[in-house]
C-alpha positions in Angstrom: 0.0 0.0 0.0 0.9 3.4 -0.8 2.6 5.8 2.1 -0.6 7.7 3.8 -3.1 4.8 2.6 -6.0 5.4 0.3 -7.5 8.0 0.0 -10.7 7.7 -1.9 -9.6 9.8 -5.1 -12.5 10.4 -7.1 -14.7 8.2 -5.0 -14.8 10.2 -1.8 -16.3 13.3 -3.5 -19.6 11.5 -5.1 -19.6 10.0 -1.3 -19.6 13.2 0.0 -22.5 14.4 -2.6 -24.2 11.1 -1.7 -24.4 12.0 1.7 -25.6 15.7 1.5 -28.5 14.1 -1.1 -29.6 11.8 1.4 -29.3 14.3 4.3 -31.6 16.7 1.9 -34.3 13.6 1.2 -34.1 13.3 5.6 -34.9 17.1 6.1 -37.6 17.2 3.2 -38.9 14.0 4.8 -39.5 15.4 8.1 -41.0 18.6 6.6 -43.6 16.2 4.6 -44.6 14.5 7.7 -44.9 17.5 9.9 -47.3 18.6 7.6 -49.1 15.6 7.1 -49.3 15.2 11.0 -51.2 18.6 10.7 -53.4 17.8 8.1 -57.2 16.8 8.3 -58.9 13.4 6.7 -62.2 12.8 6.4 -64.7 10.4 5.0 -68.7 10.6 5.0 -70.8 6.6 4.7 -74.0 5.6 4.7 -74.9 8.1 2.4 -74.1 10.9 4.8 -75.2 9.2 7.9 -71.6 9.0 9.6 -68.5 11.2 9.1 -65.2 10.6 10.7 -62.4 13.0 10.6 -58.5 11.8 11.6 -55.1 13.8 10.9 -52.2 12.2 9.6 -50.6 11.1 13.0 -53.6 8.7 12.7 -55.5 10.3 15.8 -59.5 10.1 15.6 -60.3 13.9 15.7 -64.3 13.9 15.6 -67.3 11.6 14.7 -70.5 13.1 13.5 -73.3 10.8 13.3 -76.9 12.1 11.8 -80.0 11.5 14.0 -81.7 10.0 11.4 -78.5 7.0 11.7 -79.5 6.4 15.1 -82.0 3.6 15.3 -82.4 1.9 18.7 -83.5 -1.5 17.4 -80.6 -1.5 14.5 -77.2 -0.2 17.1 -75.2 -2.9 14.8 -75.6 -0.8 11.3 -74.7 2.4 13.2 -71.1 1.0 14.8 -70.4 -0.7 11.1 -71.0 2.7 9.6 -68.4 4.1 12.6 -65.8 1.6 12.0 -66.5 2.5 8.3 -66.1 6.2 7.9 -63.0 5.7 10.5 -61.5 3.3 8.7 -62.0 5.2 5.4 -60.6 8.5 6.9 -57.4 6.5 8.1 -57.0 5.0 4.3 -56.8 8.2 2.8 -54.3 9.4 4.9 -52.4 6.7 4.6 -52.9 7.1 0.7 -51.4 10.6 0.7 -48.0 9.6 2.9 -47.8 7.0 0.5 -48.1 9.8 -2.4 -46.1 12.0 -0.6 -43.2 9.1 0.1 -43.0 8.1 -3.7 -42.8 11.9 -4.8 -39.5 12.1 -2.2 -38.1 9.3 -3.4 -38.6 8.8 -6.8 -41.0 6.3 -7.0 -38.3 3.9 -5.3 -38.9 1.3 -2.4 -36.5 1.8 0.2 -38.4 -0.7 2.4 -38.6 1.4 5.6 -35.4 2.9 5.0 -37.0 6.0 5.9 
């Protein structure tokens, strides 16, 4: 081996860029998800009957059933409705991150990388 070692050459420059790309993806990442966090889903069933709203850290944030949903003798149609909307809600903000995640990266799977 050469006196001082190796010292990379060429290679230790495109590292350098590498790294600085990949710190830039981290930064824009958090930004994405900060916002996300802050944003509001919502999603409406049973032909307006039951609305659920979540925000992108997945929190439930309100339920708003109609009256006209509440039907003493039929409580089972009312909770599927509920578990609908909130389920619903949750899918479209789990839609977006995932829209959000391919526009950072490219469209590549980095297979919880990030």
């Amino acid at each position: 081996m050469a006196k001082g070692g190796f010292r990379g050459g060429m290679g230790g420059g495109m590292n350098m860029n590498m790294i600085k790309q990949a710190q830039k993806m981290q930064q824009d990442m958090l930004k994405m998800q900060e916002e996300l966090e802050s944003k509001e889903f919502e999603a409406t069933v049973g032909g307006g009957m039951v609305t659920a709203c979540v925000n992108g850290k997945h929190e439930v944030l309100g339920i708003s059933i109609n009256p006209e949903a509440v039907d003493p003798d039929d409580v089972e149609m009312l909770q599927d409705m509920v578990v609908a909307a909130v389920n619903e809600a949750m899918r479209k903000a789990e839609a977006e991150s995932q829209q959000n995640m391919a526009k950072l990266t490219g469209g590549l799977n980095l297979g919880g990388l990030f």
